[in-house]
N, C-alpha and C positions, 0 to 999 in steps of 0.2 A: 373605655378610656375616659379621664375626665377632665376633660378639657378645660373646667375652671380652674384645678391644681395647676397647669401647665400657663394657664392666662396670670395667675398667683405669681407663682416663682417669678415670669417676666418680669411682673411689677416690681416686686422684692428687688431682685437684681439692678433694675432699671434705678431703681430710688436708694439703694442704697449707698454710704460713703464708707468705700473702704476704706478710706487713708484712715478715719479713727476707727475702724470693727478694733475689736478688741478678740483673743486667739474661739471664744466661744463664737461671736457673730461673724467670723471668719468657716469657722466649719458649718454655721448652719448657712452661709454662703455660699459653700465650696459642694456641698448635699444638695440644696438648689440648682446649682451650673449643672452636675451632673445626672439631675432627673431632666430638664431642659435640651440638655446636650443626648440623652437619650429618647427624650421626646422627634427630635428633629430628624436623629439614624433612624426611628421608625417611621416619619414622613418620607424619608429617602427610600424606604422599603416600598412603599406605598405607590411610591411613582412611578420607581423602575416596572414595579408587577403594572402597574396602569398601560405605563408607555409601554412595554414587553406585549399585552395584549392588543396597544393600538397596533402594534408594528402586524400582530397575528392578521388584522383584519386590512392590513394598509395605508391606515392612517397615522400612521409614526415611522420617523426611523429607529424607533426601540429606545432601551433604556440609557444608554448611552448618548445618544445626540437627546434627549432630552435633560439627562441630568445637564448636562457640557452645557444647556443655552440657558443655565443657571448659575452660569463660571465656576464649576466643579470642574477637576480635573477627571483624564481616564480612569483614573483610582479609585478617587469618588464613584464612580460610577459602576466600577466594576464591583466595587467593596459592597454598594447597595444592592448588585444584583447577588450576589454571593447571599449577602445577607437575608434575602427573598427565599434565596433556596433552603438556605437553613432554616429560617421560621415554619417552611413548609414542612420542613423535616418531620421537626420538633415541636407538636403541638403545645401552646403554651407559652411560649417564645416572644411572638410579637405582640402578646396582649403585656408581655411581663414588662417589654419593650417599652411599648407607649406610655406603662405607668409609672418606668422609674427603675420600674424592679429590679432589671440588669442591666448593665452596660450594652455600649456598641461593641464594646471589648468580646465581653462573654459572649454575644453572637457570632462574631468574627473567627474564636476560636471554635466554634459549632460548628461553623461554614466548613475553616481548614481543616477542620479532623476528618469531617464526615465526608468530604470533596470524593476521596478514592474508595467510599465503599461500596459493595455491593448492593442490590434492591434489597436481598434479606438481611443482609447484617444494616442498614439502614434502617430496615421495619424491628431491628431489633432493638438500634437508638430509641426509634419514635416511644416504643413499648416501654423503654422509662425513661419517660419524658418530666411525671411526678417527679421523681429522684435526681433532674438532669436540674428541674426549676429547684429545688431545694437547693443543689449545690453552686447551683450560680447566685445564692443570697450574701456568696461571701468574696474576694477577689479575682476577678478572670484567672491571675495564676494559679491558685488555687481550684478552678473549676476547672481550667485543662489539663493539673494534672489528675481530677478525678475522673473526666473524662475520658484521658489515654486509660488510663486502668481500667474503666468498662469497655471500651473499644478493642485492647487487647484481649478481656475474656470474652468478648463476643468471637474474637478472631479464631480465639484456641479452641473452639468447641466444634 
């Protein structure tokens, strides 16, 4: 991860004036917000698996009462634990995550597809996981419909 890109964008964002961007410093604004805003679902990832293992040994009530005493709602909370499962899934995922690469979207839809598979048709997601980052370079809608299309031929076999 590289946490001077993400220290970057804050700055950018922070100092800039929208009311004059003009339609170019507006998208290279709007590409900023959005590696930023995927920097932070990856901290949220980050916690839940934290606080999920305090709760393992006692020392938390899990990912839930700690997202929540950061005024997140149950949503938030559950969305980051979802999203934990899925990076787990999906090798590749939460590095791609913290650098920008995909949305919290393209995770999200990871999560919901893969929620009801099996251990082996899940080992058969993880197995293109390559193919899975490649298709998530381009819009979440786009990657879940690529995705339903591998999950269905994983299904048919």
């Amino acid at each position: 991860m590289n946490e001077q890109r993400v220290l970057d964008a804050v700055t950018t964002l922070v100092s800039s004036s929208f009311d004059t961007a003009d339609r170019d410093d507006l998208a290279s604004l709007t590409a900023l917000n959005a590696s930023v805003k995927a920097f932070t679902a990856y901290v949220d990832v980050r916690i839940a698996r934290r606080a999920n293992a305090l709760k393992n040994t006692g020392e938390s009530a899990g990912g839930f009462a700690t997202v929540l005493d950061g005024n997140g709602s149950g949503r938030d909370a559950k969305a980051a634990e979802e999203r934990d499962r899925a990076c787990s899934t999906v090798p590749g995922f939460e590095d791609a995550l913290a650098e920008g690469e995909v949305s919290a979207e393209h995770v999200d839809v990871l999560a919901r597809l893969t929620k009801g598979l099996s251990d082996e048709e899940r080992l058969e997601v993880e197995a293109a996981s390559e193919q899975l980052l490649a298709d998530a370079h381009g819009s979440a809608w786009n990657f879940e419909r690529r995705l339903k299309l591998l999950i269905a031929d994983i299904k048919s076999r």
